[in-house]
TORSEMI-489303 format. One record per residue (C-alpha): residue in three letters; x, y, z. Coordinates in steps of 0.2 Angstrom, whole numbers, padded with zeros to 4 digits, always signed. Example, Ala and Ser with C-alpha at 12.3 -4.5 7.8 and 13.67 -1.06 7.14 Angstrom:
% TORSEMI-489303
ALA+0062-0022+0039SER+0068-0005+0036
END
This chain:
% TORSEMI-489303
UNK+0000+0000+0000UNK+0008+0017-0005UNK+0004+0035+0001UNK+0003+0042-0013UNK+0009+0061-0007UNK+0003+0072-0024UNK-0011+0079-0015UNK-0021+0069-0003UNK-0012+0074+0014UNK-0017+0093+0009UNK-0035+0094+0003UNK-0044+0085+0020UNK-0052+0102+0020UNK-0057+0113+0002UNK-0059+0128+0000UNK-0075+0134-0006UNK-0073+0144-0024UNK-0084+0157-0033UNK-0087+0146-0049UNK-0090+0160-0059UNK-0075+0169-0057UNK-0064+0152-0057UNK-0070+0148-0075UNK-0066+0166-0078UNK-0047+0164-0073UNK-0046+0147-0082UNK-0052+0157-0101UNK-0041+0170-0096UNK-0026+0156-0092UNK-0027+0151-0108UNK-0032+0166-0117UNK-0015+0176-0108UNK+0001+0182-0118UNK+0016+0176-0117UNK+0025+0192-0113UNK+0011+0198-0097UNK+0013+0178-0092UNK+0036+0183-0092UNK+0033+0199-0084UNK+0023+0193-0068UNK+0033+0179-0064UNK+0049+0186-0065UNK+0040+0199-0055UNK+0038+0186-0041UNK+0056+0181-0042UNK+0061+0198-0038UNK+0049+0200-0022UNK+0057+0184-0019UNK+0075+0190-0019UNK+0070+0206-0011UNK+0060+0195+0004UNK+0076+0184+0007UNK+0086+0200+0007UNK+0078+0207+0021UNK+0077+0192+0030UNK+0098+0193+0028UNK+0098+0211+0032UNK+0087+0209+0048UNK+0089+0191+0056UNK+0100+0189+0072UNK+0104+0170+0070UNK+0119+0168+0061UNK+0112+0150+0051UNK+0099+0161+0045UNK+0108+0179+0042UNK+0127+0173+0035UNK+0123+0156+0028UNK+0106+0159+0022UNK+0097+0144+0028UNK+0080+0150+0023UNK+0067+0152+0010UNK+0053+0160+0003UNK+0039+0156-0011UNK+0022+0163-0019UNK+0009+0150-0019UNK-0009+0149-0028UNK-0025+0148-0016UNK-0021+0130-0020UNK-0007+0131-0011UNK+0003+0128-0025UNK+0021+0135-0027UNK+0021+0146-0043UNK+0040+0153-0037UNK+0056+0141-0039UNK+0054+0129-0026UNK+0071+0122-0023UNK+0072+0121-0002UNK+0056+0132+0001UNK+0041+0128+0014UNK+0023+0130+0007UNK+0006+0136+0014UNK-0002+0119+0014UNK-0007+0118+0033UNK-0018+0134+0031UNK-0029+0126+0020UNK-0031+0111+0031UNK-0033+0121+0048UNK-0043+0135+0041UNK-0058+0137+0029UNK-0059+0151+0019UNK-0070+0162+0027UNK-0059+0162+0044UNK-0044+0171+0033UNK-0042+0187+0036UNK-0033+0203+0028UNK-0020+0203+0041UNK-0018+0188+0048UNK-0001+0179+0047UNK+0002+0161+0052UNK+0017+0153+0061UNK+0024+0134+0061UNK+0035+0123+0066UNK+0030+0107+0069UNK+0035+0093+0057UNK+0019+0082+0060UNK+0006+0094+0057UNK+0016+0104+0042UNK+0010+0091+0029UNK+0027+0089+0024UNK+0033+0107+0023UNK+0043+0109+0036UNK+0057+0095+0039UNK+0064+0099+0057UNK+0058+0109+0071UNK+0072+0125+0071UNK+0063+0128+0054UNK+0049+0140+0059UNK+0038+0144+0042UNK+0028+0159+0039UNK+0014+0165+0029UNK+0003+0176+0025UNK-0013+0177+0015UNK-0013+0189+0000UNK-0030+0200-0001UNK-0035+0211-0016UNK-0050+0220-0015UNK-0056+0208-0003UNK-0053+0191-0012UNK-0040+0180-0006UNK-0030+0174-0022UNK-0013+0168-0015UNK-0001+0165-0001UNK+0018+0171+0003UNK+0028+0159+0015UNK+0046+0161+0021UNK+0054+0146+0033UNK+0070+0150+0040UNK+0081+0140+0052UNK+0083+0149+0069UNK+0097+0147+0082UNK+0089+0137+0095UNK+0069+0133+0099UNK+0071+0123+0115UNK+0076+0105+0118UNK+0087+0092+0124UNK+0102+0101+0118UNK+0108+0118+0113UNK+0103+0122+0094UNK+0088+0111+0096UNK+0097+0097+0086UNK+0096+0081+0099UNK+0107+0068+0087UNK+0101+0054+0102UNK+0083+0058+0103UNK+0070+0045+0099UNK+0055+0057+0098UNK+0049+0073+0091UNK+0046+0078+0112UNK+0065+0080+0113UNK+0069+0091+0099UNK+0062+0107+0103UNK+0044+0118+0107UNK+0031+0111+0094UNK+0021+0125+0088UNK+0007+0118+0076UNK-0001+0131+0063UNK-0008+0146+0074UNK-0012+0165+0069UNK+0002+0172+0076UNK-0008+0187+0070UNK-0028+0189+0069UNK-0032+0207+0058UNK-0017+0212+0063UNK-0017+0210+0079UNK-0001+0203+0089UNK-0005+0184+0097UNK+0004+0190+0113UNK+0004+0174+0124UNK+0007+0163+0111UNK+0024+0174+0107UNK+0029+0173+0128UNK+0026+0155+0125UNK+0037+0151+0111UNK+0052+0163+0118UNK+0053+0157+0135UNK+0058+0140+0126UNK+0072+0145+0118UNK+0089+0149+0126UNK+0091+0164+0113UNK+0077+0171+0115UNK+0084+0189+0106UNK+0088+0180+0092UNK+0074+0168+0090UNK+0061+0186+0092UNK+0074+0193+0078UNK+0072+0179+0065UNK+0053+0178+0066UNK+0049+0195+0065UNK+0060+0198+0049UNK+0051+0182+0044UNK+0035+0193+0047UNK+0044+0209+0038UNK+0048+0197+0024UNK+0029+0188+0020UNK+0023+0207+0021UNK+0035+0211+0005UNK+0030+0199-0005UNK+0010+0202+0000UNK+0012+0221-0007UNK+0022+0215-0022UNK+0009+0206-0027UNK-0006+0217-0024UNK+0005+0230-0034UNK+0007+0219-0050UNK-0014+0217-0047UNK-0018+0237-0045UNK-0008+0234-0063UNK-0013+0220-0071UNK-0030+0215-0063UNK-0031+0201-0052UNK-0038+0190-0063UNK-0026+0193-0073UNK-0010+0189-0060UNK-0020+0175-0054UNK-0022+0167-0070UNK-0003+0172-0074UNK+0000+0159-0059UNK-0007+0145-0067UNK-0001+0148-0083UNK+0018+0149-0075UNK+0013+0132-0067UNK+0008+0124-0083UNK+0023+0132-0093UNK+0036+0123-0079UNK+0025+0106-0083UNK+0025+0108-0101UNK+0043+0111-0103UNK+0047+0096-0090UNK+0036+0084-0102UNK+0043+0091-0118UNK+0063+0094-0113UNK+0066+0082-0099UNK+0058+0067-0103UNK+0065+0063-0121UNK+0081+0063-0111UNK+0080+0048-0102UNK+0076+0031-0111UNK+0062+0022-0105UNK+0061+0008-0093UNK+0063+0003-0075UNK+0081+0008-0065UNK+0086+0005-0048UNK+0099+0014-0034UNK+0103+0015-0016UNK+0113+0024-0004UNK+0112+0023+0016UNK+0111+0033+0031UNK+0128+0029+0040UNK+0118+0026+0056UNK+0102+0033+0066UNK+0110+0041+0080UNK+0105+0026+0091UNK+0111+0011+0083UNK+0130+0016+0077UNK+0132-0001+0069UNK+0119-0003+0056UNK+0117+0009+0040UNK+0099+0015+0035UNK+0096+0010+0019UNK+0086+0023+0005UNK+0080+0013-0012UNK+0072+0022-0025UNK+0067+0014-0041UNK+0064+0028-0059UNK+0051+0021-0070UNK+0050+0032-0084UNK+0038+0031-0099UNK+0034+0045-0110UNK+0022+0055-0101UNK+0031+0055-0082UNK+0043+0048-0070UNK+0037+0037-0054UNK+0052+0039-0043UNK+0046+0024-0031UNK+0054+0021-0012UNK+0048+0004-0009UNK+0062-0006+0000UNK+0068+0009+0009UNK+0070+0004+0026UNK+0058+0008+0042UNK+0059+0020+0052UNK+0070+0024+0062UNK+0071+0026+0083UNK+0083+0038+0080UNK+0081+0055+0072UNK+0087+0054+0055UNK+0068+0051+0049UNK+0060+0064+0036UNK+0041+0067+0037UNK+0038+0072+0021UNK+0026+0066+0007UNK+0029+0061-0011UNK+0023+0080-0018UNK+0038+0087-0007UNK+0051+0074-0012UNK+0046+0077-0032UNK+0050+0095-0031UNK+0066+0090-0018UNK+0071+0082-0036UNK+0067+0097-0046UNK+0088+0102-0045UNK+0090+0086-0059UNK+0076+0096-0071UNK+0087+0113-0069UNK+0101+0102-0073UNK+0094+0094-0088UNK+0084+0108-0094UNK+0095+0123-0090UNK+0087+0141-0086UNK+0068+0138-0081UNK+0061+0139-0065UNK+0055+0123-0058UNK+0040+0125-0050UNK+0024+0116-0044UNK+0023+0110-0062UNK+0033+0097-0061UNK+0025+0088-0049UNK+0011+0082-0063UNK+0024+0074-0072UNK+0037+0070-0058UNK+0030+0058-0045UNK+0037+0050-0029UNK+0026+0036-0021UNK+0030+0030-0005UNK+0027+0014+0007UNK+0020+0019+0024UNK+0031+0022+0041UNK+0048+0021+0033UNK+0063+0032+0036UNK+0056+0045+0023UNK+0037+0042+0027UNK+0038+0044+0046UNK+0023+0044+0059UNK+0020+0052+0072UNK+0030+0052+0085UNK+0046+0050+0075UNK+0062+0060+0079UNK+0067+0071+0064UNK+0078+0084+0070UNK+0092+0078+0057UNK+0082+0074+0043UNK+0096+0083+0032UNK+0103+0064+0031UNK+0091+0057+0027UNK+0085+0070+0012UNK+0103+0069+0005UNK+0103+0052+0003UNK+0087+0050-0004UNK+0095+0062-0018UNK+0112+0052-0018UNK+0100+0035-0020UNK+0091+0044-0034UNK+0108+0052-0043UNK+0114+0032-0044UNK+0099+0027-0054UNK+0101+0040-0066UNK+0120+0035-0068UNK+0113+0017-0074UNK+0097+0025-0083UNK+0108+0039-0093UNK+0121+0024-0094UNK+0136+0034-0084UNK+0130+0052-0092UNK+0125+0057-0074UNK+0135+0070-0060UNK+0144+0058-0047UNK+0137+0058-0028UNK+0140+0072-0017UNK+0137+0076+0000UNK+0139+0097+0002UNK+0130+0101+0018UNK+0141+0098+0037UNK+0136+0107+0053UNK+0149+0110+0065UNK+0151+0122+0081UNK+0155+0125+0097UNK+0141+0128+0114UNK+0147+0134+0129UNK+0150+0149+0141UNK+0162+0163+0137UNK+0172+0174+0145UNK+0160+0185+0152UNK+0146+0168+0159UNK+0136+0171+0145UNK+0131+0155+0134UNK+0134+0155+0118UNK+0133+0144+0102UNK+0142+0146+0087UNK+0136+0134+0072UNK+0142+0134+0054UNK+0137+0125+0040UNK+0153+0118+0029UNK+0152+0115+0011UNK+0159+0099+0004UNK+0164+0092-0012UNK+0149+0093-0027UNK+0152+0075-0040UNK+0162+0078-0055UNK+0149+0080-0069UNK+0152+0070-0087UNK+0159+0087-0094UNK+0169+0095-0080UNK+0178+0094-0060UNK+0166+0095-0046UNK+0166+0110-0038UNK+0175+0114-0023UNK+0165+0116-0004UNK+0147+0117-0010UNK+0133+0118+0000UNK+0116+0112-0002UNK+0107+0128+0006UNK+0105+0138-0011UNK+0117+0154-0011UNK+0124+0149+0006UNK+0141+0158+0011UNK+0154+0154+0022UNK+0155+0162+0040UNK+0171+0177+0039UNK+0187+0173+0050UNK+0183+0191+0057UNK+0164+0190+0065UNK+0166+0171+0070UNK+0180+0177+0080UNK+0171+0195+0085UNK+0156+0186+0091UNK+0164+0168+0097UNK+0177+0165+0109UNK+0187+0157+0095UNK+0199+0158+0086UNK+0201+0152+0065UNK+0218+0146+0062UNK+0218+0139+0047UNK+0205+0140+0032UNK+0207+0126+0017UNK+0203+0115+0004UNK+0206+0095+0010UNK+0220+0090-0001UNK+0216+0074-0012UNK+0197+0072-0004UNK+0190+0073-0022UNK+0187+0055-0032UNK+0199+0053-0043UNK+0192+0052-0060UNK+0193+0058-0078UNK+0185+0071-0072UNK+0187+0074-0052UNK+0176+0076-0040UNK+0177+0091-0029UNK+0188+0097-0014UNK+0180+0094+0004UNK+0182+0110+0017UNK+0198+0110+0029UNK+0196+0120+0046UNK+0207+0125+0060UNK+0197+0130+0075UNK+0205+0136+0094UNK+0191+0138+0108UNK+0197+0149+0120UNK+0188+0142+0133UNK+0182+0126+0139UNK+0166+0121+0131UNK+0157+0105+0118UNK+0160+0103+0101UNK+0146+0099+0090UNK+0147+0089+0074UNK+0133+0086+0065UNK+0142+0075+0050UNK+0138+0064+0035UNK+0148+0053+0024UNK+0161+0052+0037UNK+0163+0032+0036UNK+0153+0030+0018UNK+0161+0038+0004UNK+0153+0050-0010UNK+0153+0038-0024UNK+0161+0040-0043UNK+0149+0035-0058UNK+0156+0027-0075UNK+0171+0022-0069UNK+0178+0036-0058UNK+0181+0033-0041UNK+0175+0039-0024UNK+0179+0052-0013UNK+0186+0053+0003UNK+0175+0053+0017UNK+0176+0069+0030UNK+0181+0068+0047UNK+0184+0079+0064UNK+0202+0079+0073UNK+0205+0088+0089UNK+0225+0092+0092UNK+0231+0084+0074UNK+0249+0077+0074UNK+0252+0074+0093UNK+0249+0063+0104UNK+0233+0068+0109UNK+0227+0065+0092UNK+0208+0062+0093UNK+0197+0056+0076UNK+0179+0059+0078UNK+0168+0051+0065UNK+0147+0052+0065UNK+0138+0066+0072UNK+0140+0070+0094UNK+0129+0081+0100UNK+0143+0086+0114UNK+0161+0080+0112UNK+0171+0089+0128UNK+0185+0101+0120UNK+0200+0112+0131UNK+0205+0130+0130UNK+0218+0130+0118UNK+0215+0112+0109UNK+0217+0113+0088UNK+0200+0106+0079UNK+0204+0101+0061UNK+0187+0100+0051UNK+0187+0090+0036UNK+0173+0089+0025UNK+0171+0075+0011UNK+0175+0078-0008UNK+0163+0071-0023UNK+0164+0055-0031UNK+0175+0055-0049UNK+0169+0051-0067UNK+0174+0043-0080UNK+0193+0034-0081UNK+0206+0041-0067UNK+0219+0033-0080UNK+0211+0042-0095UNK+0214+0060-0087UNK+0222+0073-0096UNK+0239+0072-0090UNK+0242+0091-0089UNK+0226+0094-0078UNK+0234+0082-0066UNK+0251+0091-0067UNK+0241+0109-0063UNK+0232+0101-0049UNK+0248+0095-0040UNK+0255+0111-0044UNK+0240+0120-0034UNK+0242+0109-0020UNK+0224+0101-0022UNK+0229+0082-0027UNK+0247+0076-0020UNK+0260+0069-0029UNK+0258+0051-0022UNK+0239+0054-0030UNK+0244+0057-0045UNK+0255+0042-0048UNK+0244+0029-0037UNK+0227+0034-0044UNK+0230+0044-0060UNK+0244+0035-0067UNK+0255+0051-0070UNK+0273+0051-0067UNK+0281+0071-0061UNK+0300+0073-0059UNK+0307+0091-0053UNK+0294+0088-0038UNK+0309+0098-0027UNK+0307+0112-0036UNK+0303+0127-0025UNK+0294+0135-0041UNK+0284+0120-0040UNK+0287+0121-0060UNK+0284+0099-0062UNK+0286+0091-0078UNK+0275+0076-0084UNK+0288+0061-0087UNK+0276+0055-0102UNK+0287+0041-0105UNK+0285+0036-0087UNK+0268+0039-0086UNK+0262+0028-0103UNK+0270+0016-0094UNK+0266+0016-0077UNK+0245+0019-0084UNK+0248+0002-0094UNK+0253-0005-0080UNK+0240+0000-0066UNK+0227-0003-0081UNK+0233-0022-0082UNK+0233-0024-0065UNK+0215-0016-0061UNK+0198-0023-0059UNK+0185-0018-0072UNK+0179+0000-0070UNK+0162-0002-0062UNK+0148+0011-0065UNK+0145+0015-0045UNK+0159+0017-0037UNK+0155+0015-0017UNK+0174+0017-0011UNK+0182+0003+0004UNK+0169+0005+0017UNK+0154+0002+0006UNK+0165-0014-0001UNK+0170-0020+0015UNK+0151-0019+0021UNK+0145-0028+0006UNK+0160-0042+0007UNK+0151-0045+0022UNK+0133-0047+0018UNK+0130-0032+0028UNK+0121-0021+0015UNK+0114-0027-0004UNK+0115-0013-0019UNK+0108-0017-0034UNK+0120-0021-0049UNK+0134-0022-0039UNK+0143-0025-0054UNK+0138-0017-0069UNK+0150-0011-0079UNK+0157+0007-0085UNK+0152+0013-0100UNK+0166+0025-0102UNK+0171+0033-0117UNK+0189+0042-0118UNK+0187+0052-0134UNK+0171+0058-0129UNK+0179+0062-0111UNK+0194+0070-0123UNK+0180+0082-0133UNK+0173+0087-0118UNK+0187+0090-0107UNK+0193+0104-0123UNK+0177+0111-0123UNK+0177+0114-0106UNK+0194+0122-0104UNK+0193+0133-0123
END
């Protein structure tokens, strides 16, 4: 039995239309041009960049206001997202919780609990806002805007509990309430919600620039209607809908050849039980008119808080990054959700029921998009980007100097999957347009210090193309408190597709090179630390593509030279040969002689390429019968003059 999520969760309660004046936006839908239907949504994605930049310009936490972990989007009185949706929240509860009549002109609504979002919000630091949009009395729309704030109460500081077995112990659950009626301020509930948090300032900061930000989009849109009529705008809303479906069924599906494809990845562990992965399996059927992205033999879920409460409407448009990249320039929308399905078995890891822990649904969400990227490779036959992980949380909670608690958090980049026509890119993180925290405020508002900011030599899979460089991080506290890591792919690797290789998995070390050496691998909600110890972040590099063996030997030389693949690398796993390597110039010179020989050699010598690439750990798991993957075998369907074309095109 599957829950199919399209729609079902969301329409328990409808809202009651005027018939007459819904036919009269349908005929006008169809009836609209082309250049009114361009001019109001790109309209929307400017109130949209303008929303999110006030939210950076007036939101205290620093997840929120320097690494932009938050969204917005413009949805339909359907609830239907007509902006891109990549990352964003919708308005779906309102619709559930509220009939029409009981919205107001000035009401706003507030959120955070991941059972009763219907699937919009993923863990409970997110708190979504929205607002109903009102011209001339008639609700035609909603603007939402989620954001992740600094700490909402808990078990643990930053609201993250990585050992808890139910939502109880992950923070305050607010379910959908009017955090303003007509305007008017929802006083208790706001004492409520504050006296739960151990930053209080900074949790009263974010959700009133939340508030600030719904507002901006609200009076963009009732602008474009003063201009264009608001049948007009709201029919321009379904029109951009249908153009995103359109384009999805005409572009994107001839791309991919018909049939059934299988991939897997897992979940290192639950946070409970250290010794057993969680396993994500997702099977593409493609035929010509849509894609089923189906879950079944994903595993239960969990006691531990890696489960995702989400339904298959939210994971189709979690997939909606694949279309951008496949169809590059348009915005992916709500449309694609006609032609881009998920279905999904009841009470697993990515359906979970209530009470199920999801504070670090972020694993699990990752993997479900590295499962999918692995049956693409075997669908696309190895044309796919290798794995990647690109999202780590690590930071430091504590008292400072002056008593007062703190909690520094920073999200880390990590290597993105070589693609089939270029390097991954170095340190990228998932949240879109995400940034890096500055040396200068983390040590201006953190009693640390940053001692050394880097990439992590030789963590991208080798490959014809390579896979891109993890994070390296120097941190000193300066006083005694916990280190937090919040870490993925730290034992599993990112894995290569079409013969490359994997990545190297990330990793904490407090006090590197001296006896006090410690490794920390998986995520700790409180690891002790001392006033002066050296924490060396590592981050993981992407999986490789294509033929390590068949990389252009000069790209190889260039990466030594930049200090981003070692010299041992380059012989061991690329096959090239350097001499001058003492040269202070770091001038080195491709012995071609050498490295013809030494590539015919390790290509004698090697296995067959394979088209996933799962790295040692993954193999030694499988050896042992401790996890099944689906084609183990199949083979690479490398081809090195294409590879050659490609690699010129790229560097012309």
């Amino acid at each position: 039995m599957y829950l199919d999520g399209s729609y079902a969760p969301r329409r328990k309660i409808q809202f009651a239309r005027d018939d007459e004046r819904w036919e009269r936006i349908r005929n006008l839908k169809d009836d609209l041009e082309v250049i009114t239907m361009d001019v109001v949504e790109w309209a929307l994605e400017a109130a949209i960049d303008e929303s999110e930049a006030a939210v950076e310009r007036t939101a205290r936490s620093t997840i929120i206001r320097e690494q932009h972990d938050y969204r917005a989007s413009i949805n339909t009185l359907d609830c239907n997202s007509v902006t891109r949706v990549s990352w964003a929240a919708t308005a779906d509860p309102i619709r559930v919780y509220w009939e029409i009549d009981e919205i107001h002109e000035g009401d706003i609504y507030l959120y955070n609990d991941i059972h009763e979002s219907y699937g919009t919000i993923g863990h409970l630091p997110d708190y979504c806002v929205v607002t109903p949009i009102f011209f001339d009395g008639t609700l035609i729309g909603f603007a939402q805007i989620f954001g992740h704030c600094n700490d909402v109460g808990g078990r643990v500081a930053g609201s993250w509990p990585l050992h808890s077995t139910s939502v109880y112990e992950e923070g305050t659950m607010c379910p959908p309430i009017k955090f303003y009626d007509k305007g008017e301020l929802n006083t208790e509930a706001w004492k409520i919600l504050l006296r739960n948090s151990r930053f209080p300032d900074d949790l009263e900061g974010d959700i009133n620039a939340f508030v600030g930000a719904a507002r901006i989009m609200e009076r963009r849109v009732r602008e474009l209607c003063e201009r264009y009529g608001a049948d007009t705008v709201e029919a321009a809303f379904y029109g951009i809908i249908d153009r995103c479906r359109d384009i999805v069924q005409e572009e994107m599906l001839p791309q991919l050849p018909d049939g059934d494809f299988v991939g897997e990845d897992f979940i290192e562990n639950d946070g409970i039980d250290r010794e057993t992965p969680v396993k994500i399996q997702t099977t593409i059927r493609k035929d010509a008119e849509k894609i089923i992205v189906d879950f079944a033999g994903t595993d239960p879920q969990t006691k531990g808080p890696v489960n995702w409460v989400m339904d298959g409407r939210h994971y189709s448009k979690w997939l909606g990054g694949f279309v951008k990249a496949q169809v590059p320039g348009m915005i992916v929308n709500e449309g694609m959700v006609d032609i881009f399905k998920c279905y999904l078995p009841p009470r697993t890891v990515l359906s979970a029921e209530f009470p199920a822990a999801g504070v670090d649904r972020m694993n699990c969400m990752l993997r479900m998009i590295s499962s999918y990227t692995s049956a693409m490779a075997k669908a696309t036959r190895g044309n796919m980007v290798a794995d990647a992980q690109c999202i780590q949380l690590y930071g430091f909670f504590g008292q400072d100097l002056q008593d007062d608690f703190f909690l520094y958090r920073e999200i880390f980049g990590a290597g993105s999957g070589a693609r089939p026509f270029a390097d991954g890119t170095d340190t990228v993180d998932l949240v879109p347009m995400s940034k890096n925290l500055p040396a200068e405020f983390i040590e201006q508002r953190f009693p640390v210090l940053v001692k050394r900011v880097g990439l992590f030599p030789d963590s991208g899979g080798p490959g014809a193309f390579r896979g891109g460089l993890g994070y390296l991080k120097d941190v000193v506290p300066l006083v005694d408190c916990d280190f937090l890591t919040i870490a993925y792919r730290t034992v599993f690797a990112c894995f290569g597709v079409n013969g490359g290789m994997a990545g190297l998995p990330g990793r904490a070390i407090i006090n590197p090179g001296t006896p006090q050496e410690k490794t920390v691998v998986y995520s700790h909600e409180q690891v002790p630390v001392k006033e002066g110890d050296v924490v060396r972040i590592l981050t993981p590099g992407g999986g490789g593509w294509g033929d390590p063996l068949a990389r252009v030997t000069e790209a190889v030389r260039l990466d030594v030279m930049r200090g981003i693949v070692s010299a041992d690398s380059a012989r061991d796993d690329y096959g090239v040969v350097l001499s001058n390597l003492d040269d202070p110039g770091r001038a080195f010179v491709v012995d071609e002689e050498g490295t013809r020989d030494l590539r015919a050699e390790l290509t004698s010598k090697r296995p067959p390429l394979r088209m996933i690439n799962r790295g040692p750990h993954a193999e030694k798991l499988i050896a042992e019968g401790r996890i099944t993957v689906s084609d183990p075998d199949m083979p690479a369907e490398f081809d090195e003059q294409a590879y050659l074309e490609a690699y010129e095109k790229a560097t012309q």
